[in-house]
C-alpha positions in Angstrom: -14.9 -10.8 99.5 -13.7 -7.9 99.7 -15.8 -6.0 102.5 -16.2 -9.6 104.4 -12.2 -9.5 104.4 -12.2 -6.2 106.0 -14.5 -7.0 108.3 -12.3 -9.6 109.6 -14.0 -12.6 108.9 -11.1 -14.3 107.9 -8.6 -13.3 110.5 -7.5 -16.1 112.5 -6.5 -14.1 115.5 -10.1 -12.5 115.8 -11.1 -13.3 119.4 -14.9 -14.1 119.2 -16.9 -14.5 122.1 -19.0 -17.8 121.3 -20.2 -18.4 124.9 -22.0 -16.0 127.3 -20.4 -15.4 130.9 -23.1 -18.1 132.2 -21.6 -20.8 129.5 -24.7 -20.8 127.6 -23.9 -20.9 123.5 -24.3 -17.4 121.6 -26.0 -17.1 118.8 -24.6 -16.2 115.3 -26.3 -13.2 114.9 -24.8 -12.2 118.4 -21.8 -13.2 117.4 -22.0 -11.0 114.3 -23.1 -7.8 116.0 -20.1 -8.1 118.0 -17.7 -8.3 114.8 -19.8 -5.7 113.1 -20.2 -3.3 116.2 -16.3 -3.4 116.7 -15.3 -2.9 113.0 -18.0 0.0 111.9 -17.7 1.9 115.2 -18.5 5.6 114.3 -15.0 7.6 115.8 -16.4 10.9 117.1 -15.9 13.0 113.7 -18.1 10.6 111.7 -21.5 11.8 110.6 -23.8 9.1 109.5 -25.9 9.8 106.3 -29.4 8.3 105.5 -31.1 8.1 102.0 -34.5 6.7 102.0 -36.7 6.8 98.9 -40.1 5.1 98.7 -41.3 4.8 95.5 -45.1 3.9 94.5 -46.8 2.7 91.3 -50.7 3.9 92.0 -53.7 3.2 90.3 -57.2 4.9 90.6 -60.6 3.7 91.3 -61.2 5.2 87.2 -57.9 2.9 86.3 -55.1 5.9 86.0 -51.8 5.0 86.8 -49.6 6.9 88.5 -46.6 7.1 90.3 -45.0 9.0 93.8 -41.8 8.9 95.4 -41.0 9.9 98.7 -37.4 11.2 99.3 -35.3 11.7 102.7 -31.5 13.1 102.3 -30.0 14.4 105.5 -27.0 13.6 107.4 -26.4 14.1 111.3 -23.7 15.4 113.3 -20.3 14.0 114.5 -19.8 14.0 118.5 -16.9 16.3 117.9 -19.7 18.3 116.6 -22.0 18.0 119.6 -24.7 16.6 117.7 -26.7 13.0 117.6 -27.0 10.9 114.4 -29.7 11.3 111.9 -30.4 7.4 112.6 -31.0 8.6 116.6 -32.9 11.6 116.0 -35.5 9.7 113.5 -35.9 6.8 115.3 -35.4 8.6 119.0 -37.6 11.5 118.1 -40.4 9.1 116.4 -40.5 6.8 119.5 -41.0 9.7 121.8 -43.7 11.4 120.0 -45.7 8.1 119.8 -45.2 7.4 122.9 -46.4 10.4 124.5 -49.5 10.0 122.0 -50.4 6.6 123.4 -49.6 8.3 126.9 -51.9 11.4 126.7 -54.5 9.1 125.2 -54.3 10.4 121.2 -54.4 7.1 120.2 -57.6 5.5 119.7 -56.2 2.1 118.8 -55.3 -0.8 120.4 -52.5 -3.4 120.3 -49.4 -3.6 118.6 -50.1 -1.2 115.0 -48.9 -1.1 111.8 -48.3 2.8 110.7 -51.8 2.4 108.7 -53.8 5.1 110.5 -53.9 8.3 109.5 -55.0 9.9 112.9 -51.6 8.6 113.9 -48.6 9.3 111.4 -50.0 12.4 110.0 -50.1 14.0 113.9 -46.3 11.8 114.1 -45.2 13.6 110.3 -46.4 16.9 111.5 -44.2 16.9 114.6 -41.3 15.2 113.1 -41.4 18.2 110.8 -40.8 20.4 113.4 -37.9 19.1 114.3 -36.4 19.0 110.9 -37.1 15.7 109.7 -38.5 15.3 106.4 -39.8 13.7 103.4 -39.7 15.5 99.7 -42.9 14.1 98.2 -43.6 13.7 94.4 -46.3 12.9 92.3 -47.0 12.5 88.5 -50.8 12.3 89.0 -52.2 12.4 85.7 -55.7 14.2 84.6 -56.1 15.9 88.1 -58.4 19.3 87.7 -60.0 18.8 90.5 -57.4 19.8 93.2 -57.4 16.3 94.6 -54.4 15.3 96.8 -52.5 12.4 98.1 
């Protein structure tokens, strides 16, 4: 209640905009983005900050279980800084270098792809890398002597 309160959900004098300029109904989920956009506006000395953890529960063809986690903690920089958002540089930076994969023809695949394919993320996580984004990866792979990896 709280957060919906101070997103003015419950402020009668809220002007919301539930017709387009041709008179054609909006949806909710426009109508949303519009409250939401207004309210959680980043002013330019915000910094955005992203935490992303994947964590997996593996099994082996020989049945050992096992588990790894996959950690990103970064924050980006205000305008007042003159920096760009984490949020833009992942998503920006990740676009770009598939796209100019597809473009220069590294892509072997066709249609619209899951990230499945190791010729394309691990070229993508190399890159990315490069321009200082990152995962921390983890493992508790038990019994391994053999120098195996993920």
């Amino acid at each position: 209640m709280k957060t919906l309160n101070f997103l003015g959900f419950f402020d009668s004098s809220q002007k919301l905009e539930l017709v387009d300029s041709k008179g054609k109904q909006r949806s909710y989920l426009d109508v949303l983005g519009d409250v939401l956009g207004k309210k959680l506006a980043m002013d330019d000395d915000d910094r955005d900050l992203v935490v992303m953890r994947h964590y997996f529960k593996l099994e082996d063809k020989d049945g050992s279980r096992w588990t790894h986690t996959s950690t990103m903690l970064d924050s980006g920089a205000s305008k007042n800084q003159g920096g760009i958002t984490l949020m833009s540089k992942t998503v920006g930076i990740t676009t770009a270098i598939a796209t100019r994969m597809v473009l220069e023809g590294e892509v072997k695949h066709r249609g619209v792809l899951s990230p499945i394919y190791p010729d394309i993320y691990n070229p993508i996580l190399k890159k990315l890398e490069k321009h200082g984004v990152v995962m921390i990866e983890e493992s508790e792979r038990p019994n391994i002597n053999n120098g195996s990896k993920l």
